[in-house]
TORRO-632474 format. One record per residue: residue number from 1; residue in one letter; x, z, y of N, C-alpha, C in turn. Coordinates in steps of 0.05 Angstrom, whole numbers, plus 5000, padded with zeros to 4 digits. Example, Ala and Ser with C-alpha at 12.3 -4.5 7.8 and 13.67 -1.06 7.14 Angstrom:
<rokols>
+-----+------+-------+------+--------+--------+------+---------+-------+------+--------+
| seq | type | neast |  nup | nnorth | caeast | caup | canorth | ceast |  cup | cnorth |
+-----+------+-------+------+--------+--------+------+---------+-------+------+--------+
|   1 |    a |  5264 | 5156 |   4886 |   5246 | 5156 |    4910 |  5264 | 5156 |   4934 |
|   2 |    s |  5257 | 5142 |   4955 |   5273 | 5143 |    4979 |  5258 | 5157 |   5001 |
+-----+------+-------+------+--------+--------+------+---------+-------+------+--------+
</rokols>
This chain:
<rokols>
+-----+------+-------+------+--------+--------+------+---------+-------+------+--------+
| seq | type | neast |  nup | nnorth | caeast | caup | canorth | ceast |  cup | cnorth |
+-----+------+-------+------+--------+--------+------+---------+-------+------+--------+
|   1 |    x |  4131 | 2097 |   5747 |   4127 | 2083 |    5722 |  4097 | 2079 |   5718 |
|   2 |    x |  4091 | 2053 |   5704 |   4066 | 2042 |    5700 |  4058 | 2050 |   5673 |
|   3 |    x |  4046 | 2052 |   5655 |   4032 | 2043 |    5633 |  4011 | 2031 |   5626 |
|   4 |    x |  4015 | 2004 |   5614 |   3994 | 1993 |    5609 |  3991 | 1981 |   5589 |
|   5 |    x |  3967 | 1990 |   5570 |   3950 | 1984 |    5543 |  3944 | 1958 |   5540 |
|   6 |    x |  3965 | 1937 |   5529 |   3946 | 1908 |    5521 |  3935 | 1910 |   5495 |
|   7 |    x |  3916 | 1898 |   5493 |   3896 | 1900 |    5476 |  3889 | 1865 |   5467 |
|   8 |    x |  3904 | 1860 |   5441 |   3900 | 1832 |    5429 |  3891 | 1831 |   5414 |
|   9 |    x |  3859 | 1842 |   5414 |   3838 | 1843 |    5390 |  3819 | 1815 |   5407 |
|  10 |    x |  3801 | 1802 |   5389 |   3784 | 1788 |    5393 |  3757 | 1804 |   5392 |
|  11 |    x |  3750 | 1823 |   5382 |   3725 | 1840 |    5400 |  3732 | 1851 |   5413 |
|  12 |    x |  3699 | 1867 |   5425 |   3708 | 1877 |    5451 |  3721 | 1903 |   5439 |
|  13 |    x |  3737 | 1919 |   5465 |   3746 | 1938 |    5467 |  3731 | 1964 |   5465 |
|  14 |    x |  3730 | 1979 |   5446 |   3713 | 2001 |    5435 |  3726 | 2029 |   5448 |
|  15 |    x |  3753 | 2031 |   5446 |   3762 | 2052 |    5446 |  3767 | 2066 |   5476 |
|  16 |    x |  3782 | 2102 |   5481 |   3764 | 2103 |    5504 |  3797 | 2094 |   5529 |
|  17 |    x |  3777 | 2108 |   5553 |   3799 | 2084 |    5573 |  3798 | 2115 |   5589 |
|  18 |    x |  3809 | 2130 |   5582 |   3812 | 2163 |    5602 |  3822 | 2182 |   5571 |
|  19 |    x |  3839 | 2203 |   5584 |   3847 | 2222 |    5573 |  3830 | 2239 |   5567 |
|  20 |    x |  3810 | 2248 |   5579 |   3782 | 2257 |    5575 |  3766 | 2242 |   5555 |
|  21 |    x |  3766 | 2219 |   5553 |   3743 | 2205 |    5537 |  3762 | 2203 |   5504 |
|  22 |    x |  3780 | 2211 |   5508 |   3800 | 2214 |    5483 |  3793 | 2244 |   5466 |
|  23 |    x |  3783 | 2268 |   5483 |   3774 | 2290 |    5472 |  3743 | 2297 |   5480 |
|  24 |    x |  3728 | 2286 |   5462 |   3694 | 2288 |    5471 |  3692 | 2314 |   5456 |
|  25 |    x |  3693 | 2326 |   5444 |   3693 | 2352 |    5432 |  3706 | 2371 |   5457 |
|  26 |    x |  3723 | 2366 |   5464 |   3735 | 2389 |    5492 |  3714 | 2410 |   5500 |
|  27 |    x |  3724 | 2429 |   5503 |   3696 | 2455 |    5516 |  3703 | 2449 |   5545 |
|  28 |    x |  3674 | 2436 |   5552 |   3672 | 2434 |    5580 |  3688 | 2463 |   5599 |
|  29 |    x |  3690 | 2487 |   5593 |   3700 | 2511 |    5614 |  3736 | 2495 |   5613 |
|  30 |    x |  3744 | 2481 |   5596 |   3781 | 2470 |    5600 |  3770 | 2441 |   5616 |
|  31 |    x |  3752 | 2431 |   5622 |   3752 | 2407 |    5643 |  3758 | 2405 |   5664 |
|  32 |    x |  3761 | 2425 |   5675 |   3767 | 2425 |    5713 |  3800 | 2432 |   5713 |
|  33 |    x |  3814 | 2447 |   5681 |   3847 | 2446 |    5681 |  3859 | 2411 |   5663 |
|  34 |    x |  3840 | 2400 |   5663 |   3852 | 2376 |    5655 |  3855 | 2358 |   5671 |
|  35 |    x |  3880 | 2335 |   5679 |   3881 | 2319 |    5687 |  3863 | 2297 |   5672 |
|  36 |    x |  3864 | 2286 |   5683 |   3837 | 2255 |    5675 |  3856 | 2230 |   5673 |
|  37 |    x |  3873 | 2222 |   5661 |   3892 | 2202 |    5666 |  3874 | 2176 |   5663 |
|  38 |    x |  3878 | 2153 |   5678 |   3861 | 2134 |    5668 |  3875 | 2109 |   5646 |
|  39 |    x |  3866 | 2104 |   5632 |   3888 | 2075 |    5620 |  3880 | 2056 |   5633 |
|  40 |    x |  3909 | 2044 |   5640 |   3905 | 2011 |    5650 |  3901 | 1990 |   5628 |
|  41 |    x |  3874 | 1985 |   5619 |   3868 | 1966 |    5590 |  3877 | 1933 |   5612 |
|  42 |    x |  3891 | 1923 |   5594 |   3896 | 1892 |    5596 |  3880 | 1880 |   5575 |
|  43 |    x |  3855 | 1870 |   5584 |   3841 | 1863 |    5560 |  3831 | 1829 |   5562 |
|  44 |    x |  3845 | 1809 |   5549 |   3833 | 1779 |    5556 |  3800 | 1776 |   5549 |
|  45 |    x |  3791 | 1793 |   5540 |   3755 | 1790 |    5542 |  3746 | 1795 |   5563 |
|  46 |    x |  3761 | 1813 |   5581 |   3746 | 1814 |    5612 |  3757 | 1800 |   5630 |
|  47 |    x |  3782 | 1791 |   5630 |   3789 | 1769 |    5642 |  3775 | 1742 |   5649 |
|  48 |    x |  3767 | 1746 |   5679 |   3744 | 1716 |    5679 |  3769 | 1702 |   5698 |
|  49 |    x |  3789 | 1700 |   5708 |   3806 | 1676 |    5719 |  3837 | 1675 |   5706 |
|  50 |    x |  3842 | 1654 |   5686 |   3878 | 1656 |    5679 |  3886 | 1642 |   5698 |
|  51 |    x |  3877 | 1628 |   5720 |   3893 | 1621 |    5729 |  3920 | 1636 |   5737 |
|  52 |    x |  3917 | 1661 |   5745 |   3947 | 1679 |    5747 |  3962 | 1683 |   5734 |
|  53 |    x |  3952 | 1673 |   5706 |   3982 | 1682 |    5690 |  3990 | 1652 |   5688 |
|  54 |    x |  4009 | 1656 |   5685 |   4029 | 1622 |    5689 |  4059 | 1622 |   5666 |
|  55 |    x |  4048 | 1645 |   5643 |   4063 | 1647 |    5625 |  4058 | 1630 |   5597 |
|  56 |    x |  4061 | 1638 |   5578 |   4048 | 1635 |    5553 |  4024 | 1657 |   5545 |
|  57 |    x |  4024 | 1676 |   5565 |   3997 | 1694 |    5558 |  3975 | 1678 |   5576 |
|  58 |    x |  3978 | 1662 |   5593 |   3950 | 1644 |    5588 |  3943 | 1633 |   5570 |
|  59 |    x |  3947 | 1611 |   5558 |   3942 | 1606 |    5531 |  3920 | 1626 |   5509 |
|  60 |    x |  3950 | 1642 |   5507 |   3940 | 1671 |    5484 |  3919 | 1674 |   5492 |
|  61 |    x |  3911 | 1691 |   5526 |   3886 | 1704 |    5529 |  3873 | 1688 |   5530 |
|  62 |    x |  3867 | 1659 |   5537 |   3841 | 1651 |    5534 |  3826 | 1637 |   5513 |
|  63 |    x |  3848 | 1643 |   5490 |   3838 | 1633 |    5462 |  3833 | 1663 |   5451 |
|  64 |    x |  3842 | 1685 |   5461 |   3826 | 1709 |    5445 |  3798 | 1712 |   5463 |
|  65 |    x |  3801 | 1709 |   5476 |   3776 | 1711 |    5498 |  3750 | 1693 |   5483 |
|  66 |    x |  3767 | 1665 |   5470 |   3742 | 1648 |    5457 |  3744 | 1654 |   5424 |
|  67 |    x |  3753 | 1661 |   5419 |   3765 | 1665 |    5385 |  3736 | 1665 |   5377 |
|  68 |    x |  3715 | 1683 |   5378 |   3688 | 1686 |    5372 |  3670 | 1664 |   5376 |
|  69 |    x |  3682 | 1652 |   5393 |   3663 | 1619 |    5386 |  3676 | 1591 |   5387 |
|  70 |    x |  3666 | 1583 |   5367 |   3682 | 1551 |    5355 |  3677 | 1538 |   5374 |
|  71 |    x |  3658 | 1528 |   5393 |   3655 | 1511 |    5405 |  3666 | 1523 |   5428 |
|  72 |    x |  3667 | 1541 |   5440 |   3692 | 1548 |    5476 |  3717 | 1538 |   5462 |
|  73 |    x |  3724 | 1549 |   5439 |   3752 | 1548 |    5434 |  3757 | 1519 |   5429 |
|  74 |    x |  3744 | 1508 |   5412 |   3754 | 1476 |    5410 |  3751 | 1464 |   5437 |
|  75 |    x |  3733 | 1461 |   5456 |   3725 | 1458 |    5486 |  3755 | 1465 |   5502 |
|  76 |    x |  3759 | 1487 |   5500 |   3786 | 1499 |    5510 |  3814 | 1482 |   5500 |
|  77 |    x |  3817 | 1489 |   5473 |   3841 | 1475 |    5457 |  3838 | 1444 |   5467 |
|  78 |    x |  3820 | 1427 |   5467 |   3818 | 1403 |    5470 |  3820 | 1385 |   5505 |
|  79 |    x |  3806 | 1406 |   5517 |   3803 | 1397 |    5540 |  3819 | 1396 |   5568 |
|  80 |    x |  3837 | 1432 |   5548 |   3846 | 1444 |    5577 |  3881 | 1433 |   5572 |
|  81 |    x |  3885 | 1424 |   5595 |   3916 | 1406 |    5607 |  3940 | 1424 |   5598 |
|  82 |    x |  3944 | 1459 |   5597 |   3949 | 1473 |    5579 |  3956 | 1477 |   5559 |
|  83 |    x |  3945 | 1469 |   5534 |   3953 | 1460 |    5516 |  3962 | 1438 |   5506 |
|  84 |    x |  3969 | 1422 |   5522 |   3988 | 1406 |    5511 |  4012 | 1403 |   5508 |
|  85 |    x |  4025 | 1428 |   5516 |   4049 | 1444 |    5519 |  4057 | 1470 |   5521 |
|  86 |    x |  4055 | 1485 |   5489 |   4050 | 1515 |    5496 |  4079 | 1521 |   5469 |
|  87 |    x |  4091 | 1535 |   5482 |   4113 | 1541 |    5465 |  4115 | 1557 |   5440 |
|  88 |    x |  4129 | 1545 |   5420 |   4120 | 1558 |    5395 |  4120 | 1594 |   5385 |
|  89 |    x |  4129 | 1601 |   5405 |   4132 | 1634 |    5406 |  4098 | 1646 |   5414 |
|  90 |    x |  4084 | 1631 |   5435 |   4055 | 1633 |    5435 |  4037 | 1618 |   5406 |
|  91 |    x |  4043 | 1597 |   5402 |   4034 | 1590 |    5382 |  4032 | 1611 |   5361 |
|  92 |    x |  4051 | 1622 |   5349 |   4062 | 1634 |    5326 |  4037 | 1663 |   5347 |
|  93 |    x |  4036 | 1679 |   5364 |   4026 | 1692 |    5373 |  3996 | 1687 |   5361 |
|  94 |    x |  3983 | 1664 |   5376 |   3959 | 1654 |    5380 |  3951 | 1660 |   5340 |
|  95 |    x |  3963 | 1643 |   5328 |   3957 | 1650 |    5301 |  3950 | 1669 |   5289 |
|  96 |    x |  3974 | 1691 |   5295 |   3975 | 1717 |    5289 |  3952 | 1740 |   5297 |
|  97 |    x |  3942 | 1744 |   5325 |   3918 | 1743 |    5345 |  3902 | 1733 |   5328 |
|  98 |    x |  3896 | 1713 |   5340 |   3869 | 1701 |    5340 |  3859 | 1688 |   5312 |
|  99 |    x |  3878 | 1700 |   5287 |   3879 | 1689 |    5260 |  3866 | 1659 |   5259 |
| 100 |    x |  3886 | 1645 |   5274 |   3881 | 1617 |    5269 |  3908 | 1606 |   5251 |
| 101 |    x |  3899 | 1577 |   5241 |   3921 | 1577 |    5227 |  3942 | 1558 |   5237 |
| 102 |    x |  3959 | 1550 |   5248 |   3959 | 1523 |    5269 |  3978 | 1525 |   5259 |
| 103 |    x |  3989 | 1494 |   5247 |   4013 | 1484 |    5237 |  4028 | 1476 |   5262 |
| 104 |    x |  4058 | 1479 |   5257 |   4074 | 1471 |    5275 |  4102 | 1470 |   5263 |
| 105 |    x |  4123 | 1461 |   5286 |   4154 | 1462 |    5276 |  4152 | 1481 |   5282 |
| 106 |    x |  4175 | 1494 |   5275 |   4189 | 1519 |    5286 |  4208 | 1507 |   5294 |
| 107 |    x |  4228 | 1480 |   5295 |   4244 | 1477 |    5307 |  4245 | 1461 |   5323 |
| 108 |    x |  4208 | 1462 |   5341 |   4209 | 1446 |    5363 |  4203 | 1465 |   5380 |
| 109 |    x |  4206 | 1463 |   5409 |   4214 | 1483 |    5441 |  4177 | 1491 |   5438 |
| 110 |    x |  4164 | 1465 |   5444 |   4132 | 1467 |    5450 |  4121 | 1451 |   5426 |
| 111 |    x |  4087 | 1459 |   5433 |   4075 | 1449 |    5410 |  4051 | 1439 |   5430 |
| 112 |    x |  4042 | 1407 |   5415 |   4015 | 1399 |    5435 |  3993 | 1401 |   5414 |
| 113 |    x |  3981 | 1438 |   5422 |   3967 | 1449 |    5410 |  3938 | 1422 |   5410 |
| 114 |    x |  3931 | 1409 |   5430 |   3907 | 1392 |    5422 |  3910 | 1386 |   5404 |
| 115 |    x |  3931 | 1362 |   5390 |   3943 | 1355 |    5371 |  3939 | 1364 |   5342 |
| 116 |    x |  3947 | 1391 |   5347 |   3950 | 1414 |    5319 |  3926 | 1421 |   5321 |
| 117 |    x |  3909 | 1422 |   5332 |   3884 | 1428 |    5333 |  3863 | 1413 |   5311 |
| 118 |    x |  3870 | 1386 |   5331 |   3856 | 1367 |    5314 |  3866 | 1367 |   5284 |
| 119 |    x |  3896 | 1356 |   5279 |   3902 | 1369 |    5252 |  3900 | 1391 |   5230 |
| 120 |    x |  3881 | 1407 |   5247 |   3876 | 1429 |    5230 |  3848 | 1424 |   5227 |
| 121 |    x |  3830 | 1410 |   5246 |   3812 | 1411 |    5228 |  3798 | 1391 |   5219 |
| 122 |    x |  3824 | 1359 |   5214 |   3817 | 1355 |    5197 |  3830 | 1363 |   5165 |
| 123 |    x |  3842 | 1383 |   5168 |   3851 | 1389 |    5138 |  3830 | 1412 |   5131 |
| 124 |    x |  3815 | 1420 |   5146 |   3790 | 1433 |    5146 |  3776 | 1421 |   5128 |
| 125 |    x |  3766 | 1404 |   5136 |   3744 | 1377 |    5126 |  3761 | 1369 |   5098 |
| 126 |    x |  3792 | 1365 |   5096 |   3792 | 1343 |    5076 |  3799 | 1372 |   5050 |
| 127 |    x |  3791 | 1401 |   5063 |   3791 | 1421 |    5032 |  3775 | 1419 |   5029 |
| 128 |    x |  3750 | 1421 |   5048 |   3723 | 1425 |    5048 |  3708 | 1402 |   5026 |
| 129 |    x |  3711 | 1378 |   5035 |   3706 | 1358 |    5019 |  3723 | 1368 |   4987 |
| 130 |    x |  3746 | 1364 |   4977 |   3761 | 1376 |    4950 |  3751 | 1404 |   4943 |
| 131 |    x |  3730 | 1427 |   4960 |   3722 | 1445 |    4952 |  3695 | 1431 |   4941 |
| 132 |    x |  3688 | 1421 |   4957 |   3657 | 1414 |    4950 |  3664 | 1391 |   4923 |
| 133 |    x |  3682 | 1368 |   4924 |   3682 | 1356 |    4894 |  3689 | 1379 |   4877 |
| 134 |    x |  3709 | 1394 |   4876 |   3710 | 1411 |    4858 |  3683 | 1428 |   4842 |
| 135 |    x |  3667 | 1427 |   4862 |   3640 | 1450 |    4852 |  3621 | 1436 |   4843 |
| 136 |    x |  3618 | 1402 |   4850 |   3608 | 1378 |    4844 |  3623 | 1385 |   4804 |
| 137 |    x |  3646 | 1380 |   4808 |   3655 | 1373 |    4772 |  3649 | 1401 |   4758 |
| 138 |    x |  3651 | 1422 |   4767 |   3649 | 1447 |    4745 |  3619 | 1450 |   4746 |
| 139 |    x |  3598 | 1434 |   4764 |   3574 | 1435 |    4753 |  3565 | 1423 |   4730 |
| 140 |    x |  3578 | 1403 |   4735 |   3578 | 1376 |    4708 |  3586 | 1380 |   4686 |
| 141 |    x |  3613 | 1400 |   4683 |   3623 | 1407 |    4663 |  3607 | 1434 |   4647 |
| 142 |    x |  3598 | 1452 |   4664 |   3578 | 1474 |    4662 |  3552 | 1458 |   4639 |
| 143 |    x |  3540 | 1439 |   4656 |   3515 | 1430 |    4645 |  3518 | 1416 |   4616 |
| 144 |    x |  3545 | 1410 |   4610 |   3559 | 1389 |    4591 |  3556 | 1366 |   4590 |
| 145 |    x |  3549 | 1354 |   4619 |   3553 | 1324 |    4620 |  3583 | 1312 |   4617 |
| 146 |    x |  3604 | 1328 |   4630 |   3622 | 1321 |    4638 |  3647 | 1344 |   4608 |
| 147 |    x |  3663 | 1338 |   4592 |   3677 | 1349 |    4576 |  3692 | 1366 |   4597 |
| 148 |    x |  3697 | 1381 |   4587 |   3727 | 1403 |    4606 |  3748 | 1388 |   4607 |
| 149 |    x |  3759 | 1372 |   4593 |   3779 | 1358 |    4604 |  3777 | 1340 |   4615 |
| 150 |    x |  3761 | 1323 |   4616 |   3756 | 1309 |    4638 |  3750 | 1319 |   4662 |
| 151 |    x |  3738 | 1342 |   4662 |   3739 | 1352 |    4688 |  3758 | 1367 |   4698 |
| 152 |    x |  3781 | 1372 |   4687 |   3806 | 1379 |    4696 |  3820 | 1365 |   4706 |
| 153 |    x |  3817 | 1335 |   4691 |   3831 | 1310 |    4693 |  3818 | 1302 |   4718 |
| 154 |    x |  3795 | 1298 |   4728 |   3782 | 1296 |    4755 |  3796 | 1305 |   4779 |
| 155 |    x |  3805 | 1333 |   4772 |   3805 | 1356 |    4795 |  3835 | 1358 |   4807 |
| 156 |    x |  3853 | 1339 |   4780 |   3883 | 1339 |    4772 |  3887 | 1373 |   4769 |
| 157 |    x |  3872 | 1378 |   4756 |   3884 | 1407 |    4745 |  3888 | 1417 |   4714 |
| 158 |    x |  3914 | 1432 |   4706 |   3903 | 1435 |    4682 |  3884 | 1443 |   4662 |
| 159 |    x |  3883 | 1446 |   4645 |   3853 | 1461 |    4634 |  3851 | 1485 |   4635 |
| 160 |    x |  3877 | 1504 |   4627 |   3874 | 1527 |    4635 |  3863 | 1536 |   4660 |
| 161 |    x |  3883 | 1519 |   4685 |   3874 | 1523 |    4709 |  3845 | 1514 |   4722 |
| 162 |    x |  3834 | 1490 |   4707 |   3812 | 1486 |    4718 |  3782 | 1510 |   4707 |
| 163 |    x |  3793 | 1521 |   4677 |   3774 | 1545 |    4670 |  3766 | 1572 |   4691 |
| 164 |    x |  3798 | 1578 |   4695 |   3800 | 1596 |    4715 |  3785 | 1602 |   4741 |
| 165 |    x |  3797 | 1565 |   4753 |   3786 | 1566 |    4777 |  3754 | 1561 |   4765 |
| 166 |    x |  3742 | 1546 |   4753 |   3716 | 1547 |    4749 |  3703 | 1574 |   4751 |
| 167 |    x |  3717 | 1588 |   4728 |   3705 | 1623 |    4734 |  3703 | 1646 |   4755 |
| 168 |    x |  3723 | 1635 |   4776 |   3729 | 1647 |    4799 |  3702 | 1634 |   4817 |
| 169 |    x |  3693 | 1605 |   4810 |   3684 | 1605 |    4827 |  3651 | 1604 |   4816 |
| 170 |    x |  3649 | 1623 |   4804 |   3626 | 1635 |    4788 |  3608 | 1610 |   4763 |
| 171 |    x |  3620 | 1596 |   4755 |   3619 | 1576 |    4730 |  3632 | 1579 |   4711 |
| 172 |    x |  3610 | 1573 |   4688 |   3629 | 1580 |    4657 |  3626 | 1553 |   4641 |
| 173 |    x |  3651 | 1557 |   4622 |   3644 | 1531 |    4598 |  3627 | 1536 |   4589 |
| 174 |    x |  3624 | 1507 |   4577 |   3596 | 1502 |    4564 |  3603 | 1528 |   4533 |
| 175 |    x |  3629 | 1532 |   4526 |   3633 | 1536 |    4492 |  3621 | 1581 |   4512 |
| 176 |    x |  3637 | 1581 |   4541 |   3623 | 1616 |    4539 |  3600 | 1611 |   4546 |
| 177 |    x |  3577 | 1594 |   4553 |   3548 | 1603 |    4566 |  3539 | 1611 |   4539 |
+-----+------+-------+------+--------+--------+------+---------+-------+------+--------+
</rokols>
């Protein structure tokens, strides 16, 4: 029998890789009655060739392997022939992992992650933009150029809700400054 430790964190691997390195406190005189077991870590951060896996854990590992940088990973997602057919059971993985957020069916076989990629970021951009008008109107409304309801009516939010979110997002009405 084998055992082997996968490890589907996006940093590196901290923890230890020996039965020994598991008890650093141990009194050296019990070291020579201990076996030393080693762990077999399966880790996609040290993985420098996927070509061997020919599963859906290519995919996985080489988007945790890039998770830490936007530009391998979009480079990767975009470029590599791979994703343009990765089945939604990795997908749903990859998400979960690599806390990305990638829309998909669930009641389709594969997903052409380039695709969802791009779709994700432009829905990136089009919050980003509705975050940034949003912070644009509760400035205006803050300064009292703009009435509170009109700037609710801007935002299509109610007034209660647009107070709220104003306060959450560290702006007050003009009636609490």
């Amino acid at each position: 029998m084998i055992t082997i430790t996968l490890y589907l964190g996006t940093k590196n691997w901290d923890g230890p890789r020996s039965l020994v390195e598991m008890m650093p406190h141990m009194d050296e005189r019990f070291r020579p009655f201990i076996n030393d077991y080693r762990i077999n870590l399966l880790n996609p951060l040290e993985i420098t060739d996927f070509s061997k896996f020919k599963t859906g854990l290519k995919p996985l590992f080489e988007v945790l392997k890039n998770a830490s940088d936007e530009g391998k990973l979009n480079d990767l997602i975009t470029k590599d022939e791979t994703f343009t057919r990765v089945d939604v059971e990795t997908v749903a993985a990859i998400n979960l992992f690599a806390g990305t957020d990638i829309k998909y069916d669930e009641k389709e076989e594969v997903v052409n992650m380039c695709k969802a990629w791009d779709d994700h970021k432009k829905r990136g951009i089009q919050e980003g933009m509705k975050q940034g008008r949003c912070l644009e109107v509760y400035s205006l409304v803050q300064d009292g150029i703009l009435d509170p309801e009109v700037g609710a009516s801007r935002v299509s939010m109610s007034l209660d809700d647009f107070a709220d979110a104003m306060q959450k997002a560290g702006y007050k009405l003009p009636e609490m400054v």
